[in-house]
Legacy VTK file of the C-alpha trace (Angstrom):
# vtk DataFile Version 3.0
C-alpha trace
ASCII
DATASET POLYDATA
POINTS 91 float
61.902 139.564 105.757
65.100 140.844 105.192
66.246 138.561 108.730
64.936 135.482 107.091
66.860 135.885 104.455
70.063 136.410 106.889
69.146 133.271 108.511
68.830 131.078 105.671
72.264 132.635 104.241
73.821 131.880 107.796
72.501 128.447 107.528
73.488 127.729 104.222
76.850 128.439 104.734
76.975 126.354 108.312
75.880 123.627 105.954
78.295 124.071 102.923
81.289 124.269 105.135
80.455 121.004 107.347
80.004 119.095 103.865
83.071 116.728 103.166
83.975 115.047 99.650
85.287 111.560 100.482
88.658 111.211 98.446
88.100 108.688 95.937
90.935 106.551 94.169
91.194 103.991 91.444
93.070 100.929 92.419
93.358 97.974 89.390
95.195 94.928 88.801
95.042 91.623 88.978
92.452 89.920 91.915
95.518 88.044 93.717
92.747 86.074 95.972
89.020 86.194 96.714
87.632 85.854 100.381
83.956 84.454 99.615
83.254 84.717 103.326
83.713 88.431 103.404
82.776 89.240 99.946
86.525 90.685 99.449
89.188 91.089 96.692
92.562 91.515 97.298
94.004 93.794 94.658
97.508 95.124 94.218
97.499 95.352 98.087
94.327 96.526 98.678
91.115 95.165 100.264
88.090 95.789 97.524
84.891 94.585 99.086
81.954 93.417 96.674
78.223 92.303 96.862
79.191 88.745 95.663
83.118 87.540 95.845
81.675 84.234 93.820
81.535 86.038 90.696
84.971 86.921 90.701
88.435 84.719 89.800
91.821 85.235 91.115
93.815 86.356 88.129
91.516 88.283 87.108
92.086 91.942 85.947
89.385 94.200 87.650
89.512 98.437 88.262
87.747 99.450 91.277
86.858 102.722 92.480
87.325 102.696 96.092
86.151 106.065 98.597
88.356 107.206 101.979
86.705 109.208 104.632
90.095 110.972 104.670
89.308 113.511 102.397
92.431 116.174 103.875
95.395 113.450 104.199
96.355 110.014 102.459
95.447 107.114 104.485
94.321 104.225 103.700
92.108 102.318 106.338
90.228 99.063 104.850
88.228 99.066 108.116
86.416 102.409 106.885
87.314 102.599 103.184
83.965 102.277 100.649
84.008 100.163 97.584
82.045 102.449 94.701
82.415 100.883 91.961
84.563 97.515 90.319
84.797 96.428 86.481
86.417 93.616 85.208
88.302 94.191 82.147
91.659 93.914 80.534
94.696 95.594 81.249
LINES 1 92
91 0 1 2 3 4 5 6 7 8 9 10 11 12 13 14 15 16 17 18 19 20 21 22 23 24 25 26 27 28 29 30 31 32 33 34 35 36 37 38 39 40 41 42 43 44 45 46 47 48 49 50 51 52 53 54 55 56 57 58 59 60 61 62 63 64 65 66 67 68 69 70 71 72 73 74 75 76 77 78 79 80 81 82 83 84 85 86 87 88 89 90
């Protein structure tokens, strides 16, 4: 008994010590162009990808909640960065 319950400690903390939190960062501005064909905003330099590009306007003030896998440095890679959220408002 008193193994199991070693094991499932050891195990538990194998697992809690791979887990990573992807850094997450708000990026909002104005859209300064929309790529329909890759369902993409460009915002304030950034690449914000979205379900449906046609539903969005350049000009158009938007705050989007985009996720790195670089949780331990700042980089930003478009290639591998997650959109999580976007919400069009005003500034």
């Amino acid at each position: 008994m008193k193994a199991a319950w070693l094991v499932s400690l050891i195990l538990l903390g194998v697992l809690a010590a791979g887990c990573h939190h992807p850094h997450r960062f708000e990026v909002e501005g104005r859209i300064d162009s929309v790529d329909a064909d890759r369902n993409m905003l460009h915002v304030s330099g950034f690449e914000v990808k979205v379900k449906n590009a046609e539903e969005y306007r350049a000009g158009e003030y938007v705050k989007a909640v985009l996720e790195s896998p670089y949780a331990d440095k700042d980089v930003y890679d478009p290639a591998r960065t997650k959109t999580v959220s976007v919400e069009k408002g005003a500034p």
